[in-house]
PyMOL Python script that loads the backbone (N, CA, C, O; Angstrom):
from pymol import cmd

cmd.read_pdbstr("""\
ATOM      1  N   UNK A   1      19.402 -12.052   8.788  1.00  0.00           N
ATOM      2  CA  UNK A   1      18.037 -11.587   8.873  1.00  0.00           C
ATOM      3  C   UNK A   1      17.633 -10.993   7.513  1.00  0.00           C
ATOM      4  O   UNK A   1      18.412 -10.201   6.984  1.00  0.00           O
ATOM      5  N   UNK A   2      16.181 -11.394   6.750  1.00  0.00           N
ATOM      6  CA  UNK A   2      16.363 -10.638   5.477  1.00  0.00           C
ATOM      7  C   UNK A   2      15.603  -9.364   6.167  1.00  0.00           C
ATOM      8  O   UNK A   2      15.080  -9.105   7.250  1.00  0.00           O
ATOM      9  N   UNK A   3      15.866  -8.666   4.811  1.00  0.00           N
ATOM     10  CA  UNK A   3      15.459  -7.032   4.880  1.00  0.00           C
ATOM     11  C   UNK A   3      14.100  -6.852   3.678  1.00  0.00           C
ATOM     12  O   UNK A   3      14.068  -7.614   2.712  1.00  0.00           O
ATOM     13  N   UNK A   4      13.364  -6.115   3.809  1.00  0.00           N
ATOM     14  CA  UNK A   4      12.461  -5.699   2.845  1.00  0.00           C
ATOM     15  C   UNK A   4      12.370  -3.860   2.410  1.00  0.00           C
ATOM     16  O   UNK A   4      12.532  -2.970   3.245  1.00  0.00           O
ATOM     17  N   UNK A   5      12.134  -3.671   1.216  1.00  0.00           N
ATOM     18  CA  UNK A   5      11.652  -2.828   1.127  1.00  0.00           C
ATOM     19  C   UNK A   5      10.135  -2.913   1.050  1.00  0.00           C
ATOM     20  O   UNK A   5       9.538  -3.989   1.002  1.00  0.00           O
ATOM     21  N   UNK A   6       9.224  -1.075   1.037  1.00  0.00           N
ATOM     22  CA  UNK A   6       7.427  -1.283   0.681  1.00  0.00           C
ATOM     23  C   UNK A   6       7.293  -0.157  -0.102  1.00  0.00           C
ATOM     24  O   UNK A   6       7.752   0.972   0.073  1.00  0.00           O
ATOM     25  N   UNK A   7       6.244  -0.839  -1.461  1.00  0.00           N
ATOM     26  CA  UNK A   7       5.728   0.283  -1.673  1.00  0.00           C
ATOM     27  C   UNK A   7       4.479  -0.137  -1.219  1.00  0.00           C
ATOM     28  O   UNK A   7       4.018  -1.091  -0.592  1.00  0.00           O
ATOM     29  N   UNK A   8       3.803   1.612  -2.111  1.00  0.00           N
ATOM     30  CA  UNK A   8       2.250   1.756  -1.957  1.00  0.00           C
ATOM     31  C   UNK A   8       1.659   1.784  -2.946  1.00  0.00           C
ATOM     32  O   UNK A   8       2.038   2.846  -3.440  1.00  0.00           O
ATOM     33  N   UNK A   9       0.999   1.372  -3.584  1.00  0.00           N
ATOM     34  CA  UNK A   9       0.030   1.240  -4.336  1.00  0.00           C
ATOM     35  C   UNK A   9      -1.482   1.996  -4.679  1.00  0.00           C
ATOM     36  O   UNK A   9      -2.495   1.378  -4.352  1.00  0.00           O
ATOM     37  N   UNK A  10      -1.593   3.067  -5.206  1.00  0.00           N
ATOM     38  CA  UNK A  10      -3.335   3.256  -4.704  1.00  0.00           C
ATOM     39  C   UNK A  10      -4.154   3.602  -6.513  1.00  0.00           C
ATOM     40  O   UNK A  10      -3.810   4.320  -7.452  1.00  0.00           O
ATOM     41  N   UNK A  11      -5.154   2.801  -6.316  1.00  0.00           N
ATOM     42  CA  UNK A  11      -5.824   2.885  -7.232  1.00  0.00           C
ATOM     43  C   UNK A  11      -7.383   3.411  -6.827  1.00  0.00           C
ATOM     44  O   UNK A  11      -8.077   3.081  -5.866  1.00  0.00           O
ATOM     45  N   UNK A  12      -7.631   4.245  -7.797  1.00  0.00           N
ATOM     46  CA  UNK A  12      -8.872   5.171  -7.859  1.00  0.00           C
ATOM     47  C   UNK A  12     -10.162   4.519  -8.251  1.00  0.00           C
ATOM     48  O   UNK A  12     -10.499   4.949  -9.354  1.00  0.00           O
ATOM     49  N   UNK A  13     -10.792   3.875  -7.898  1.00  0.00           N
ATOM     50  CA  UNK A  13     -12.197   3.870  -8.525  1.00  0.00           C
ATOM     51  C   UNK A  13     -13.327   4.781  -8.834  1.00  0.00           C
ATOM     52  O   UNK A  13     -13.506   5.813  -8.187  1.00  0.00           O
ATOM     53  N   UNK A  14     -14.239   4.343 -10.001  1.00  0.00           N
ATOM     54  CA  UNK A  14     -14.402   5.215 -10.528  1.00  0.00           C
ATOM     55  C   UNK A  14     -16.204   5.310 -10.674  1.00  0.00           C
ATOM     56  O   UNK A  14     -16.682   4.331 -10.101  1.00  0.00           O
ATOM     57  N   UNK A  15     -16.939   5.917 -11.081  1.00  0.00           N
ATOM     58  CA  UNK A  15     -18.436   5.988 -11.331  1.00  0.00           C
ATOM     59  C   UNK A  15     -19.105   6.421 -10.223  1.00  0.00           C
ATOM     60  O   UNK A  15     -18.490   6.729  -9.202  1.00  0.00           O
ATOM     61  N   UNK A  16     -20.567   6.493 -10.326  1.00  0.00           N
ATOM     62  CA  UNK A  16     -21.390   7.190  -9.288  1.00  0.00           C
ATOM     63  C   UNK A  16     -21.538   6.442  -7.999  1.00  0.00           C
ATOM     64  O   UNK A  16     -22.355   6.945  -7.227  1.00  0.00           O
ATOM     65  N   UNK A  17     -21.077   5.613  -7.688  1.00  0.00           N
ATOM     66  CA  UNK A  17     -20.772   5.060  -6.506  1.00  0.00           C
ATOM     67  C   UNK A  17     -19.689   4.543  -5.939  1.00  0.00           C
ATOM     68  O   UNK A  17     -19.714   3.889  -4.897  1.00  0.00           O
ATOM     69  N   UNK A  18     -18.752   4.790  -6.549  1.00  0.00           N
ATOM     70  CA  UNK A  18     -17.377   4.375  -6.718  1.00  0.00           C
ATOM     71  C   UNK A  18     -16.906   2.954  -6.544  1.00  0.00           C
ATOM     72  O   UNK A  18     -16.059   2.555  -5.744  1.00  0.00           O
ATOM     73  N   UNK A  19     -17.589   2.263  -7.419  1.00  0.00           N
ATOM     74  CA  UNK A  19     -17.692   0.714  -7.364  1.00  0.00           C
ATOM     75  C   UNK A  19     -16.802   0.179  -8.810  1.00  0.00           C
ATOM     76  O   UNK A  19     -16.819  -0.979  -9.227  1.00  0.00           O
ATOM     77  N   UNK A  20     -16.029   1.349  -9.445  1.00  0.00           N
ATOM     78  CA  UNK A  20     -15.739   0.539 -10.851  1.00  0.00           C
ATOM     79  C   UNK A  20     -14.043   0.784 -10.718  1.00  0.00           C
ATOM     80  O   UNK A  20     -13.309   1.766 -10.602  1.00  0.00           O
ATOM     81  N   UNK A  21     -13.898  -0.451 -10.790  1.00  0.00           N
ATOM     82  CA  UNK A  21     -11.880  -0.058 -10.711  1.00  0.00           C
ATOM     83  C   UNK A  21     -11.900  -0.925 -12.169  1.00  0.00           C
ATOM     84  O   UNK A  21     -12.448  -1.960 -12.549  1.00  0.00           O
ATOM     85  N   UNK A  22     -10.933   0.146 -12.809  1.00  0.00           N
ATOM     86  CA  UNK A  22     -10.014  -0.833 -13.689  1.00  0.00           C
ATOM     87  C   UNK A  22      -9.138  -1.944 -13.969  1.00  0.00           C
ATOM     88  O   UNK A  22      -7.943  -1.867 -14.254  1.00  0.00           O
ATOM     89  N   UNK A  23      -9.863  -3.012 -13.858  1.00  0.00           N
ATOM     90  CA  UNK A  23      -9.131  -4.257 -13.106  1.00  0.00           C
ATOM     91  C   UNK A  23      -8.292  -4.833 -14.049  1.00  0.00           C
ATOM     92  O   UNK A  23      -7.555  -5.715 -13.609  1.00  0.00           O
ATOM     93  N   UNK A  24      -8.195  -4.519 -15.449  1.00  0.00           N
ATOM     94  CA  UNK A  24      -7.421  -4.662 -16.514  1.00  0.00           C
ATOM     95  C   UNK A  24      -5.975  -3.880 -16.340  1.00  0.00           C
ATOM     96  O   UNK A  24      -4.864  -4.411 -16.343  1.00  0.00           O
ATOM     97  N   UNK A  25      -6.299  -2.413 -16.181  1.00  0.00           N
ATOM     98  CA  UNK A  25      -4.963  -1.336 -15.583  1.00  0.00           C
ATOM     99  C   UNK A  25      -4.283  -2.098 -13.877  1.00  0.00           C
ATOM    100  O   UNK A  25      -3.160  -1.976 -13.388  1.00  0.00           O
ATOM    101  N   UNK A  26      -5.203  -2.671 -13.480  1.00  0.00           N
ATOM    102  CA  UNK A  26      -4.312  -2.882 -12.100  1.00  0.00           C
ATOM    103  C   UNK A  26      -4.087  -4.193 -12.154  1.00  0.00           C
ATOM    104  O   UNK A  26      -3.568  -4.639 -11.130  1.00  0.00           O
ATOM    105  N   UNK A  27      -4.327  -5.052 -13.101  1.00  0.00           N
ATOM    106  CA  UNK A  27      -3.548  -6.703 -13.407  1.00  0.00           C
ATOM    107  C   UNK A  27      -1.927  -6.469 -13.966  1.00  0.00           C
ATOM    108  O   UNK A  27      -0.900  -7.124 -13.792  1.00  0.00           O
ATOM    109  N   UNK A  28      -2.254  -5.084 -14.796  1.00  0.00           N
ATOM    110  CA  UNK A  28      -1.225  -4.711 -16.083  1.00  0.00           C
ATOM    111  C   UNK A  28      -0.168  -4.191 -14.952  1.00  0.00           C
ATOM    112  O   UNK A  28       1.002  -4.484 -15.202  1.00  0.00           O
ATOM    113  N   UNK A  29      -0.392  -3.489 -13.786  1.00  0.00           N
ATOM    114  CA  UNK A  29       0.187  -2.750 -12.735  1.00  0.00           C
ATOM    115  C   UNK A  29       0.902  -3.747 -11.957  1.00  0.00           C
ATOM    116  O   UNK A  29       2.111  -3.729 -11.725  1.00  0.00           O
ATOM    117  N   UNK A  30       0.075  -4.605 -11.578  1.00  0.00           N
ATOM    118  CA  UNK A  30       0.638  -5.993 -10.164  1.00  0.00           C
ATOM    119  C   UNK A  30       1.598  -7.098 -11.063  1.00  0.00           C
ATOM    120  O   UNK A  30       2.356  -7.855 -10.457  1.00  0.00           O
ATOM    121  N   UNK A  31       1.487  -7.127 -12.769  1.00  0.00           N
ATOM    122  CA  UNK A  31       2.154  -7.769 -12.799  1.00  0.00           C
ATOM    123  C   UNK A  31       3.557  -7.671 -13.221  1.00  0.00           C
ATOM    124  O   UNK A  31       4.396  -8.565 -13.330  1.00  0.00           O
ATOM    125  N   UNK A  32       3.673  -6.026 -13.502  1.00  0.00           N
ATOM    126  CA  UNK A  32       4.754  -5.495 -14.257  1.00  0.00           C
ATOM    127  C   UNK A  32       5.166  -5.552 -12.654  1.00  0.00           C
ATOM    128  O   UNK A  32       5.334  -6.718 -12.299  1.00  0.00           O
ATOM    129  N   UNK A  33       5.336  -4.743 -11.771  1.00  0.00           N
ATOM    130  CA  UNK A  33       5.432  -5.234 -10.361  1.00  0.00           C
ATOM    131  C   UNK A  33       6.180  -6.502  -9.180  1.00  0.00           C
ATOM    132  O   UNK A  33       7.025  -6.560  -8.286  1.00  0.00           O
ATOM    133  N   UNK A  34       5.467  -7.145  -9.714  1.00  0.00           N
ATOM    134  CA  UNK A  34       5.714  -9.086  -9.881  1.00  0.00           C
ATOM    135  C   UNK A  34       7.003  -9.222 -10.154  1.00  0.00           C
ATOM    136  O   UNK A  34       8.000  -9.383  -9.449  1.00  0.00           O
ATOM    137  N   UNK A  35       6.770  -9.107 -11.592  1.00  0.00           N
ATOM    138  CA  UNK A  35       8.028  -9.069 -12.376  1.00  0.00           C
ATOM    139  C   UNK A  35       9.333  -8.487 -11.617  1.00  0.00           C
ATOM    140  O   UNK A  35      10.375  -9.121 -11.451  1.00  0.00           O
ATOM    141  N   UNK A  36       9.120  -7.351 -11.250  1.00  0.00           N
ATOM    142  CA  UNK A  36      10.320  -6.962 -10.557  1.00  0.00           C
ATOM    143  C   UNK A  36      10.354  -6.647  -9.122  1.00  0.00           C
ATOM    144  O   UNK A  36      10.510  -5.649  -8.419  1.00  0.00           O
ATOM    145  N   UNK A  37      10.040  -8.546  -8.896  1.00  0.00           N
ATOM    146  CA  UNK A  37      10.378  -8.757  -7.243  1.00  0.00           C
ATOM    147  C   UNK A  37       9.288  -8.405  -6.501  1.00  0.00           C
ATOM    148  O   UNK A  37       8.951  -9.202  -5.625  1.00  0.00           O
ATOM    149  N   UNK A  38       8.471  -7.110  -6.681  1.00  0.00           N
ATOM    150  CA  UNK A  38       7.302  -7.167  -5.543  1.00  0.00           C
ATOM    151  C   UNK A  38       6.258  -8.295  -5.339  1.00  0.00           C
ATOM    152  O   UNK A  38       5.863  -9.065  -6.215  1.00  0.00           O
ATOM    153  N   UNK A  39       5.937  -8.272  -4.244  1.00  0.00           N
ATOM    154  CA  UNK A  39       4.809  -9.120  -3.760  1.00  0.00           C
ATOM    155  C   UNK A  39       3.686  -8.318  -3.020  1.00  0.00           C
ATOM    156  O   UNK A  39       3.925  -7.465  -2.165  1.00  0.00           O
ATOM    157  N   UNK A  40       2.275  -8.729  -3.493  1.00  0.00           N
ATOM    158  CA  UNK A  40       1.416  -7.945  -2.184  1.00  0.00           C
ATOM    159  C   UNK A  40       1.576  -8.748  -1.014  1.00  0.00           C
ATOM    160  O   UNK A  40       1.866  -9.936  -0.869  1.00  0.00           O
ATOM    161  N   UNK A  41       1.226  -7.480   0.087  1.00  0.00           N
ATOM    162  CA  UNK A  41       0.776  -8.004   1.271  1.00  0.00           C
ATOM    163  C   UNK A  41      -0.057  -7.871   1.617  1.00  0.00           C
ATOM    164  O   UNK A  41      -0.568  -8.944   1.937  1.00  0.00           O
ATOM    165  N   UNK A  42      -0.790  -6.865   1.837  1.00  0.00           N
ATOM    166  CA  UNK A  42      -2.175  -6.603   2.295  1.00  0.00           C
ATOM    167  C   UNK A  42      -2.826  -5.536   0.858  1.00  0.00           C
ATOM    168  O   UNK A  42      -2.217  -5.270  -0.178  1.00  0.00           O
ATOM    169  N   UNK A  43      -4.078  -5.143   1.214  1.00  0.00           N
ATOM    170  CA  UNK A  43      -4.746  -4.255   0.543  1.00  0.00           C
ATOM    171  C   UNK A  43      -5.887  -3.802   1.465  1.00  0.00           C
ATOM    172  O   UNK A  43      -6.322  -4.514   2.370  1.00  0.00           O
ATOM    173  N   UNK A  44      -6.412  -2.398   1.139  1.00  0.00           N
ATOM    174  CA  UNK A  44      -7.906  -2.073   2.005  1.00  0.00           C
ATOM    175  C   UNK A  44      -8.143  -0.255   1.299  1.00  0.00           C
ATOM    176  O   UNK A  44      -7.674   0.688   0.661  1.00  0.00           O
ATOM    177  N   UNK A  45      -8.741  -0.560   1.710  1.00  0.00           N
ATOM    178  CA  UNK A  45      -9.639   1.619   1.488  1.00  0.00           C
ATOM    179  C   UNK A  45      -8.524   2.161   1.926  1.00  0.00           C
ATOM    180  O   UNK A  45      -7.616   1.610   2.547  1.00  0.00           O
ATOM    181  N   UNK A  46      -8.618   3.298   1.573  1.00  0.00           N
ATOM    182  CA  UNK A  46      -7.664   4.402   2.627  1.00  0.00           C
ATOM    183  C   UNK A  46      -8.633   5.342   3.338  1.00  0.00           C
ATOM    184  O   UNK A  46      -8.180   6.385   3.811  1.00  0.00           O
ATOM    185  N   UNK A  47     -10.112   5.015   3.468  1.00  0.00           N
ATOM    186  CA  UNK A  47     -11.088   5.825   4.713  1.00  0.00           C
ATOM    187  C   UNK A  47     -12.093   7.153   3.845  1.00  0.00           C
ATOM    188  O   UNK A  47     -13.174   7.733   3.941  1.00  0.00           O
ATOM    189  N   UNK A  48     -10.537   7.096   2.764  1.00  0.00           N
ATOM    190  CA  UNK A  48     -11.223   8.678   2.580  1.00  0.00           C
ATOM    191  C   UNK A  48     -11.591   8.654   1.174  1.00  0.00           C
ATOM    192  O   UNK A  48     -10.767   8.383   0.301  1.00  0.00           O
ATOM    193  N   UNK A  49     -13.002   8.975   0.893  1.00  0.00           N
ATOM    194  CA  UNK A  49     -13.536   9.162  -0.460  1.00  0.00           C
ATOM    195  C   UNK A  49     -14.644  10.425  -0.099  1.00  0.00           C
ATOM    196  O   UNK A  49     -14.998  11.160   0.823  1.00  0.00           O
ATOM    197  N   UNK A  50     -14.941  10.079  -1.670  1.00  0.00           N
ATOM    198  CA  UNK A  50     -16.193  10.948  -2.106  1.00  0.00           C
ATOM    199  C   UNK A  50     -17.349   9.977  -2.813  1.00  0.00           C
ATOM    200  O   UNK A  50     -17.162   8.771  -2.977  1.00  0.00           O
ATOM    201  N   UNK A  51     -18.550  10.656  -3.204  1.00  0.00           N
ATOM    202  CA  UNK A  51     -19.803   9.749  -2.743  1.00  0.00           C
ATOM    203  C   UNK A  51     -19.387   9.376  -5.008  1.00  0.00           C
ATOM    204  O   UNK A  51     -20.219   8.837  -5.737  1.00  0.00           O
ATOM    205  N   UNK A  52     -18.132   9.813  -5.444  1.00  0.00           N
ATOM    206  CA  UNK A  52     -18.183   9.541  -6.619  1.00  0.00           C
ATOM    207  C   UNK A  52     -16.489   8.478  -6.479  1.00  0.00           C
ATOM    208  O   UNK A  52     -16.561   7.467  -7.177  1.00  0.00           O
ATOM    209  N   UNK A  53     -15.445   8.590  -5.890  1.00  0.00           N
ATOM    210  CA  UNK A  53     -14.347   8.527  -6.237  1.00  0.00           C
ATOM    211  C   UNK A  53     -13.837   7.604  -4.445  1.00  0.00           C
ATOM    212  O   UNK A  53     -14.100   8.189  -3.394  1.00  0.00           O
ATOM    213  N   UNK A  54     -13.155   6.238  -4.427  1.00  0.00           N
ATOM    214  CA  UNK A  54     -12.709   5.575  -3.284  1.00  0.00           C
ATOM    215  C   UNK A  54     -11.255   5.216  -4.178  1.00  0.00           C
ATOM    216  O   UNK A  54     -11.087   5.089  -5.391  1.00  0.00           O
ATOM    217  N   UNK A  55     -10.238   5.110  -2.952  1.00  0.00           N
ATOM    218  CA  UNK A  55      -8.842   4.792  -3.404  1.00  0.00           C
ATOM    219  C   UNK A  55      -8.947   3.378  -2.667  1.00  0.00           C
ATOM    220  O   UNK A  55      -9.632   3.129  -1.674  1.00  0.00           O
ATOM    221  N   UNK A  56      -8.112   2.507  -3.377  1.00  0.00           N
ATOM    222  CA  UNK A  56      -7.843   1.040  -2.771  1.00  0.00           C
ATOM    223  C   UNK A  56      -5.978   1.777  -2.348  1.00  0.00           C
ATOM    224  O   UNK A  56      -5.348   2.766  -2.724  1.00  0.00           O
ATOM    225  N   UNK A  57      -5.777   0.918  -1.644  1.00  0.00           N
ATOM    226  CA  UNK A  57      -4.781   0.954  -0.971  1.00  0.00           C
ATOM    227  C   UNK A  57      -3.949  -0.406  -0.992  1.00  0.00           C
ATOM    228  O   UNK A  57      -4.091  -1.231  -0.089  1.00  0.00           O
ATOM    229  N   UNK A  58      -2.770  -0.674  -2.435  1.00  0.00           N
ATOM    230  CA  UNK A  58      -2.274  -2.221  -2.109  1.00  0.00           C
ATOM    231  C   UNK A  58      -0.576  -2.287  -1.265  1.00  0.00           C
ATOM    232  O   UNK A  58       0.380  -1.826  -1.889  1.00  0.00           O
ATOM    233  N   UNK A  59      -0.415  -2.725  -0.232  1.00  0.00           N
ATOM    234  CA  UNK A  59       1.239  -2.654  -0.125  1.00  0.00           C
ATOM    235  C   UNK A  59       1.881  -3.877  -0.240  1.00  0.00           C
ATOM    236  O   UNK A  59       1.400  -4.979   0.026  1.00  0.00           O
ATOM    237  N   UNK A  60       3.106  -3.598  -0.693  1.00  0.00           N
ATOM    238  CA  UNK A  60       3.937  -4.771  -1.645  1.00  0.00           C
ATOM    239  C   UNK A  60       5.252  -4.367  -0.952  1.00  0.00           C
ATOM    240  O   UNK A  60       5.531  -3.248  -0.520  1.00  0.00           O
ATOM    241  N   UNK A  61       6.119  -5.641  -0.922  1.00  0.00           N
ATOM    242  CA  UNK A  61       7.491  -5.680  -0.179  1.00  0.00           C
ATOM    243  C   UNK A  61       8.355  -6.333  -1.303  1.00  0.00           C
ATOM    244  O   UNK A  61       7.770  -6.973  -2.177  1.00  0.00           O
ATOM    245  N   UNK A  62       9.269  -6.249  -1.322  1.00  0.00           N
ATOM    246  CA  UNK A  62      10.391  -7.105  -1.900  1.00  0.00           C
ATOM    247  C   UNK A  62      11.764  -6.913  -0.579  1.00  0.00           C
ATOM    248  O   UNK A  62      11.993  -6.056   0.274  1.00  0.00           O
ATOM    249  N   UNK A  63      12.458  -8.244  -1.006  1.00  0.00           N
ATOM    250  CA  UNK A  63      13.549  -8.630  -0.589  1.00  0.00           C
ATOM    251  C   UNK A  63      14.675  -7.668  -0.935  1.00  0.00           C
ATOM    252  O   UNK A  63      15.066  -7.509  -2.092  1.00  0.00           O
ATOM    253  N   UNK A  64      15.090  -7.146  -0.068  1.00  0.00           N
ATOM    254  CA  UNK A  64      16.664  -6.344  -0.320  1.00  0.00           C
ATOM    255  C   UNK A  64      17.961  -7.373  -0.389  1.00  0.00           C
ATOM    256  O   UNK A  64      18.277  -7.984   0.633  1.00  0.00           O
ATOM    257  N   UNK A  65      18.478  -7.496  -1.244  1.00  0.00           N
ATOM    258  CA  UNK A  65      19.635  -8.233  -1.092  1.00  0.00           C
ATOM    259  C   UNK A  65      20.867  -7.699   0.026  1.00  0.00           C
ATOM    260  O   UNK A  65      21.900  -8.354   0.164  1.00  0.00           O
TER     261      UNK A  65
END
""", "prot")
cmd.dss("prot")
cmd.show_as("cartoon", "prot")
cmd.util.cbc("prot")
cmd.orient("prot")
């Protein structure tokens, strides 16, 4: 049976509506990541912001040997 580990991932967006993520910092993030074995699985909000600041929420598994 394989095994997985998960992380979590959360990135901050940013500006007066909280519509601006750094999509350059979180390519640079998913692929250093990549690199060592993770994969995403899902992504979404985590519910809770402010009318300036929303967190994305990505989780990633890799294979345990």
């Amino acid at each position: 049976m394989k095994k997985f580990e998960y992380k979590i991932l959360e990135t901050t967006s940013k500006g007066f509506w909280g519509i601006r993520i750094d999509y350059e910092e979180l390519n640079h993030q998913l692929n250093e990541l990549g690199r060592a074995g993770w994969e995403v699985v899902t992504q979404g909000a985590d519910g809770m912001h402010t009318a300036s600041k929303k967190a994305v929420i990505i989780i990633l598994k890799r294979e345990i040997n």
